[in-house]
C-alpha positions as CSV (number, residue, x, y, z in Angstrom):
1,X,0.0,0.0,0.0
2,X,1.0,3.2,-1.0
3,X,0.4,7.2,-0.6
4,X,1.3,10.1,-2.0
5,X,2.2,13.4,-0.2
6,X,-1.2,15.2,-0.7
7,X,0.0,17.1,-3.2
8,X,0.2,15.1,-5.9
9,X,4.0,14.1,-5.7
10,X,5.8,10.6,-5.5
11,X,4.3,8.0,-3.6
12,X,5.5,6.4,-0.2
13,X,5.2,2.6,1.1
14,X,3.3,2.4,4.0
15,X,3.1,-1.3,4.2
16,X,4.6,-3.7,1.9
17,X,2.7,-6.6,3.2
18,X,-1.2,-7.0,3.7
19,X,-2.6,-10.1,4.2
20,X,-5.4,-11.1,2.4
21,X,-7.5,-11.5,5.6
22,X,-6.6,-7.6,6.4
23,X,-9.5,-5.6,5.1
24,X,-8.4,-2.3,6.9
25,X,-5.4,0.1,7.1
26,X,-4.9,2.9,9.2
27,X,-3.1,6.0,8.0
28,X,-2.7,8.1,10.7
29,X,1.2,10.1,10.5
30,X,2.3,12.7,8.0
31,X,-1.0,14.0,7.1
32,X,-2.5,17.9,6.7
33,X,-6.3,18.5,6.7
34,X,-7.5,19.4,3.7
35,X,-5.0,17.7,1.3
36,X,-6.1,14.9,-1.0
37,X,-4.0,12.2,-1.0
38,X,-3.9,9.3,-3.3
39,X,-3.9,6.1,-2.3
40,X,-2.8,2.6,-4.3
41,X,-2.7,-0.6,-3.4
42,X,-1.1,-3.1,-5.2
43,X,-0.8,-7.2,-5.4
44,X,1.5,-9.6,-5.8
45,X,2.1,-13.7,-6.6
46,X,5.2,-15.7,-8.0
47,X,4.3,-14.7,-11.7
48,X,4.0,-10.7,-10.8
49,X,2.3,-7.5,-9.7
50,X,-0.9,-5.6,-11.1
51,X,-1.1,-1.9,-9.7
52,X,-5.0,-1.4,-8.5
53,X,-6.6,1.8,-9.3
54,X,-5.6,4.9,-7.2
55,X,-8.3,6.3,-5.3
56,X,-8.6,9.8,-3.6
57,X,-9.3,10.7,0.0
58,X,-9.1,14.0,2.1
59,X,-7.5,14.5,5.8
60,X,-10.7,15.9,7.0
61,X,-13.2,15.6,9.6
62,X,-17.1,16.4,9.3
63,X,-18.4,19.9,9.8
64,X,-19.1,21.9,12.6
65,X,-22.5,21.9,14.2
66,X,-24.4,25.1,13.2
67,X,-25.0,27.1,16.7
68,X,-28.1,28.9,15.3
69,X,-31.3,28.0,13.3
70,X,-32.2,29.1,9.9
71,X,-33.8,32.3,10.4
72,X,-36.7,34.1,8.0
73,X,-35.1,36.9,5.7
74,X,-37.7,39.8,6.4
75,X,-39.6,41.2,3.3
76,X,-39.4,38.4,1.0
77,X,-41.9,36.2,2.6
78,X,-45.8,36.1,2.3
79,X,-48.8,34.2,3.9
80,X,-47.8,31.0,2.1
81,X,-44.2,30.9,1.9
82,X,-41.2,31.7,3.8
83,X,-38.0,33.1,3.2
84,X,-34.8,31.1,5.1
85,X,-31.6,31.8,5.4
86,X,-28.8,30.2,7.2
87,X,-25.2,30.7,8.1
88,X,-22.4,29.3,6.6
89,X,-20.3,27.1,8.7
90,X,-17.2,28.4,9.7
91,X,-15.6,24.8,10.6
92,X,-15.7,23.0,7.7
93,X,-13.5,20.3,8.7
94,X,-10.4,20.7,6.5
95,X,-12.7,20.1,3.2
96,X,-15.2,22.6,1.8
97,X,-18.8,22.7,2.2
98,X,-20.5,21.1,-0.8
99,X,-24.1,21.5,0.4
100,X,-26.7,22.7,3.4
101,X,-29.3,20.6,4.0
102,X,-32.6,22.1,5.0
103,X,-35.5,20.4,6.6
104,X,-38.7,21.5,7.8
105,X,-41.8,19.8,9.4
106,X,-45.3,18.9,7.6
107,X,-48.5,20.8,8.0
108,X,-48.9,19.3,11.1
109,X,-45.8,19.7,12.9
110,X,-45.1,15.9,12.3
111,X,-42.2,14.4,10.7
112,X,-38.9,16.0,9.2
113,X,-38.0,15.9,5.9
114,X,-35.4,17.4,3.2
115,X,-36.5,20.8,1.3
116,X,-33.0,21.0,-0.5
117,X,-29.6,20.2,-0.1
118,X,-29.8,16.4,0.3
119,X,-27.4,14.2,-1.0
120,X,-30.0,13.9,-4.1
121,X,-29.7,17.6,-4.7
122,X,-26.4,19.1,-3.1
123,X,-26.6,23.0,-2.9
124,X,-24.1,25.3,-1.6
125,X,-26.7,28.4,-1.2
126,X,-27.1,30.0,2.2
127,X,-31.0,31.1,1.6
128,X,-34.0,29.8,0.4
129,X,-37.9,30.1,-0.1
130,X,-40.0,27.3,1.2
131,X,-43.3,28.0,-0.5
132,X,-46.9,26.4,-0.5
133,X,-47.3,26.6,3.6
134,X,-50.6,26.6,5.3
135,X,-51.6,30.5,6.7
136,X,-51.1,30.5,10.2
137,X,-49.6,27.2,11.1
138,X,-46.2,26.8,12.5
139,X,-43.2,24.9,11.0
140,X,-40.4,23.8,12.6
141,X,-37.0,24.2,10.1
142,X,-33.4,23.1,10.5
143,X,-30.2,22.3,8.6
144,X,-26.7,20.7,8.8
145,X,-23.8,21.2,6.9
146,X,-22.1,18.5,4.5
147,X,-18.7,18.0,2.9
148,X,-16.6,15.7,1.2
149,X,-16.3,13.4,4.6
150,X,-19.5,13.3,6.1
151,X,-22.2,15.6,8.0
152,X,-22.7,17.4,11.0
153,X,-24.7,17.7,13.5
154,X,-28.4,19.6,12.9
155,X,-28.5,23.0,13.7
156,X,-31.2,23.8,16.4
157,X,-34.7,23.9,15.4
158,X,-36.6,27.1,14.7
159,X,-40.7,27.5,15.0
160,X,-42.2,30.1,12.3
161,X,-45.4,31.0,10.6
162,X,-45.7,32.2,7.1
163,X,-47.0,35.8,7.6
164,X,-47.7,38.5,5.1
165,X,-46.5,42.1,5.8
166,X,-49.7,43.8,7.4
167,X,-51.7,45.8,5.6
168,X,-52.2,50.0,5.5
169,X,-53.7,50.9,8.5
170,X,-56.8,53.6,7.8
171,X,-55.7,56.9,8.8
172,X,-56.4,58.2,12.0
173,X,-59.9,60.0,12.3
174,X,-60.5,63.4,14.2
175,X,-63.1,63.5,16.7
176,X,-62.4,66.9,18.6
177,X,-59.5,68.7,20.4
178,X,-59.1,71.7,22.8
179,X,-56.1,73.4,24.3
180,X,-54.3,70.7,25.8
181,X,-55.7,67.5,24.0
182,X,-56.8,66.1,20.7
183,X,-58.9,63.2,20.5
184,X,-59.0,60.3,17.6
């Protein structure tokens, strides 16, 4: 078995001999997060060697838990939909953020499931509408970051209601005033 140096230079032995009852290897010196190294493993009998094919891993860990919930970007949502955002994670892990997975609740406050950014449809954006909610009833939302090694933990949950911005109040009416009041 054999590595490179995460850069794409010369490759190192790490072990000359695996059995073929040894189905794991641990490579755990001489590594920096982020790099991808390539690894190759190769076999050998009395009548000679055939070099398998190299595959690529990266010195990473998953990402950080998010600290806050999604949050509703005022002035772009409605009575049936709602605006999210969330924040990008800071600790990715040593490899970049390749998607945010948001989920949100049904109708009836039962059961999570995936709006966008699941390993079906990886997205990188920070913000997103969530439309065809039922007036006045309350979802519950959260997401999780993913990268190249795994996922992290969810973010914590946040309760909204899709609300429409008010509308114009009637102006106010005069009913009579004096000297030191006025009355509406």
């Amino acid at each position: 078995m054999e590595r490179d140096d995460g850069l794409g230079g010369a490759f190192i032995t790490l072990a000359s001999s695996i059995s073929s009852s040894q189905f794991k290897y641990t490579i755990s010196t001489g590594l920096t997060v982020g790099r991808p190294y390539r690894v190759k493993i190769s076999a050998t009998n009395n009548v000679g060697t055939t070099v398998g094919n190299l595959v690529s891993i990266i010195a990473a860990n998953v990402p950080d838990t998010p600290t806050t919930g999604p949050y509703r970007e005022l002035g772009e949502s409605n009575a049936t939909s709602i605006r999210l955002k969330y924040n990008i994670i800071a600790g990715t892990g040593g490899s970049d953020i390749i998607s945010y997975q948001l989920q949100r609740t049904e109708d009836d406050g039962t059961g999570f499931f995936d709006v966008i950014g699941s390993p079906a449809n990886y997205t990188a954006t920070t913000s997103y509408t969530v439309k065809g909610l039922a007036t006045a009833r309350t979802y519950r939302f959260r997401y999780r970051a993913i990268n190249l090694v795994g996922v992290s933990g969810w973010s914590p949950v946040t309760y909204l209601q899709p609300a429409a911005v008010p509308t114009t109040p009637r102006p106010p009416e005069y009913i009579s005033s004096s000297d030191d009041n006025i009355v509406l």
